[in-house]
Backbone as a ProteinNet text record, in pm:
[ID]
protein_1_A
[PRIMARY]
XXXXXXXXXXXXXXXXXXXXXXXXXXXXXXXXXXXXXXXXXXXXXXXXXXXXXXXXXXXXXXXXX
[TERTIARY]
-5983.5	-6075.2	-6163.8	-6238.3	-6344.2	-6474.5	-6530.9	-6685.8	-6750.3	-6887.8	-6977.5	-7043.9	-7040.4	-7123.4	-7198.3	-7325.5	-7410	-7397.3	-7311.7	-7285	-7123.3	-7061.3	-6901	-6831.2	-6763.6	-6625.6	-6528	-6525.2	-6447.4	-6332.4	-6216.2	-6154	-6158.3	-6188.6	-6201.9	-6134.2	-6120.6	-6009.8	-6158.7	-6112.4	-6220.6	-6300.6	-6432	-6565.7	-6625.9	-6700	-6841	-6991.9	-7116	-7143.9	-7167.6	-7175.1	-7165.9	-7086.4	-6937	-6830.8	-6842	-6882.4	-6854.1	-6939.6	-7052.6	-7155.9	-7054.1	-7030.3	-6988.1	-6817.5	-6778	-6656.3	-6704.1	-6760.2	-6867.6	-6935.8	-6932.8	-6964.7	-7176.5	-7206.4	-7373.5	-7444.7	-7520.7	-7625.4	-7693.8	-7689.7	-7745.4	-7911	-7992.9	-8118.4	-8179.3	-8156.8	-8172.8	-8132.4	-8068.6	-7980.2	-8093.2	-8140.8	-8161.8	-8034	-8000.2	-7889.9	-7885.3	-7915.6	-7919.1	-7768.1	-7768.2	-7662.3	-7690.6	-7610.8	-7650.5	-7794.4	-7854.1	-7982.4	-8063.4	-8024.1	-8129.8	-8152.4	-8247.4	-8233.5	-8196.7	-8103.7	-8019.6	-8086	-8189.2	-8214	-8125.1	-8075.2	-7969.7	-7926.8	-8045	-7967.8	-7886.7	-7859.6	-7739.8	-7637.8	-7658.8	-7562.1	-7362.4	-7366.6	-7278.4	-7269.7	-7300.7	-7320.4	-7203.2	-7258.9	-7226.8	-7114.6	-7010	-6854.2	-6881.9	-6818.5	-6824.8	-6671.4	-6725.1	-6638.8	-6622.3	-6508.2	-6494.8	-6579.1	-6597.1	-6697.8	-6852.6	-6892.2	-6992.7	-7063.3	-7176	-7261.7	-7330.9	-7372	-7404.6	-7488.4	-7612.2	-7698.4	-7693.5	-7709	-7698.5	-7789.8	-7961	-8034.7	-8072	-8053.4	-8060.4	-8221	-8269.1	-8424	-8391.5	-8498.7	-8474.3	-8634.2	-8622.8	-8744.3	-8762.5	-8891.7	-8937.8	-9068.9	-9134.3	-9234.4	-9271.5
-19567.1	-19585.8	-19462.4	-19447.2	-19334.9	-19388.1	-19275.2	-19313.5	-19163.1	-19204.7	-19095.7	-19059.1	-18938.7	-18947.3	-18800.4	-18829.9	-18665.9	-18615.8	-18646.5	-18642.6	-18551	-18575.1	-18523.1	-18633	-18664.8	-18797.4	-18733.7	-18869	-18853.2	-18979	-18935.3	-19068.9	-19162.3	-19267.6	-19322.1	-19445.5	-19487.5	-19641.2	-19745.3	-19841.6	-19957.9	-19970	-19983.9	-19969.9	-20055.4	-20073.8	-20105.7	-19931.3	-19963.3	-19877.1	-19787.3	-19870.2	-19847.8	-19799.1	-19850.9	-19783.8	-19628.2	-19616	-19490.6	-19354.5	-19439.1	-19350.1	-19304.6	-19385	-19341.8	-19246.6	-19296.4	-19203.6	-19092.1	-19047.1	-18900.7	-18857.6	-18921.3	-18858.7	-18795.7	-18899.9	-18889	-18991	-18922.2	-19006.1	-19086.3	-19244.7	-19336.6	-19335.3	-19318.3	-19332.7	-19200.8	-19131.3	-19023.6	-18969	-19100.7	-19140.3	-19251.6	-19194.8	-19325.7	-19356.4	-19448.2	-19416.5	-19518.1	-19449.8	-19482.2	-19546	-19681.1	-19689.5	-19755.2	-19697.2	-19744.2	-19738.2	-19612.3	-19628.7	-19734.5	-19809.9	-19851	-19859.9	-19815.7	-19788	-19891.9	-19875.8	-19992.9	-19996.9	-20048.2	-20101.5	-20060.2	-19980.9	-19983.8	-20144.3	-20243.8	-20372.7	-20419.3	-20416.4	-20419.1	-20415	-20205.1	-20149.5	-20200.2	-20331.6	-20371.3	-20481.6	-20539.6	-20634.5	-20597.1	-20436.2	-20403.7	-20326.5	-20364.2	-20307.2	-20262.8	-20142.9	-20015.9	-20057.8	-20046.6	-20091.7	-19954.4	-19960.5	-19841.4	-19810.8	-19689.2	-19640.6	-19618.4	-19659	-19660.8	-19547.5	-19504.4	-19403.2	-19406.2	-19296.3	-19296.5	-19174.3	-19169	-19049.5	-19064.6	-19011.9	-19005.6	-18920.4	-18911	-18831.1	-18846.7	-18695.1	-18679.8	-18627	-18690.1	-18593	-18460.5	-18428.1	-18230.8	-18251.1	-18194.3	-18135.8	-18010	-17984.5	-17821	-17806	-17684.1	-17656.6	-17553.1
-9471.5	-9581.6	-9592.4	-9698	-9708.4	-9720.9	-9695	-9700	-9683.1	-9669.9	-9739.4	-9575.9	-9491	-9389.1	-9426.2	-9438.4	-9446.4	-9573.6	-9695.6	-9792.5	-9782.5	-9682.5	-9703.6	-9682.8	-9736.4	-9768.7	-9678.6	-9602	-9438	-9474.8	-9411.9	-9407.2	-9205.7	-9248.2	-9117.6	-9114.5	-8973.7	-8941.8	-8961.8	-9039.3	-8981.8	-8904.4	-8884.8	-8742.7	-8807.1	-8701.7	-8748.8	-8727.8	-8765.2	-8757.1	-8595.5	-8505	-8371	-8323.3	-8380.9	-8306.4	-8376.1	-8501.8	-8545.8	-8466.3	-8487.2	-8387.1	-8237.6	-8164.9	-8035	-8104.8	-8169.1	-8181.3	-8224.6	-8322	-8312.9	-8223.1	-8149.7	-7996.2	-7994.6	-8064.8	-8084.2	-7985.6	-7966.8	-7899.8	-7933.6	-7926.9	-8030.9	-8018.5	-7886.4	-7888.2	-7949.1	-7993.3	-8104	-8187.9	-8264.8	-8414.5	-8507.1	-8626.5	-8747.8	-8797.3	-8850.4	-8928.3	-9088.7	-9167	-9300.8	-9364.2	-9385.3	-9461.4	-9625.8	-9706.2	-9845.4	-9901.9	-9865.9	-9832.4	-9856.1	-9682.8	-9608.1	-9436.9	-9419.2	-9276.6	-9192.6	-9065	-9056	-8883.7	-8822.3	-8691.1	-8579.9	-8448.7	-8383.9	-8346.2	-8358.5	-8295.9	-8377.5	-8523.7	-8616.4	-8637.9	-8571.6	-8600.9	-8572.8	-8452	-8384.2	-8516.3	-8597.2	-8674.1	-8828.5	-8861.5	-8988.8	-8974.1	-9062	-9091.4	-9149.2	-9158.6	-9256.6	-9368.5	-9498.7	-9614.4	-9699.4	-9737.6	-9864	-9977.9	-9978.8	-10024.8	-10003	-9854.6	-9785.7	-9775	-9801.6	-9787.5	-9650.2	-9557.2	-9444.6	-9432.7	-9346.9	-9352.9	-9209.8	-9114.8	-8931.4	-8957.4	-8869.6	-8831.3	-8726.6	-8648.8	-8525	-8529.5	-8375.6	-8365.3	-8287.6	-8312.1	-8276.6	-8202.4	-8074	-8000	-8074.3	-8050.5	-8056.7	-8041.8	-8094.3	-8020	-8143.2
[MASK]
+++++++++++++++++++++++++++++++++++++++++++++++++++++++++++++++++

């Protein structure tokens, strides 16, 4: 199926949003992750299937100084 991650159209197998996170290989405790804009809780994220045509924003935090 496709969907929207960061604003580039990816094709992906069925997930939910959790599994996708770990198959991108991100670190979830310094992930928001916006779907359809709305910000989606990590306790959810195991909850919500990702469906065709899904929009997705992943923001990572950045230290600095």
């Amino acid at each position: 199926m496709q969907i929207t991650i960061n604003g580039k159209v990816e094709q992906i197998d069925a997930c939910t949003i959790d599994q996708l996170v770990r198959r991108q290989g991100l670190t979830p405790e310094a992930l928001v992750v916006e779907h359809n804009r709305r910000i989606v809780k990590q306790a959810q994220w195991q909850e919500i299937q990702l469906q065709e045509g899904d929009c997705l924003e992943l923001l990572r935090f950045v230290g600095g100084g």
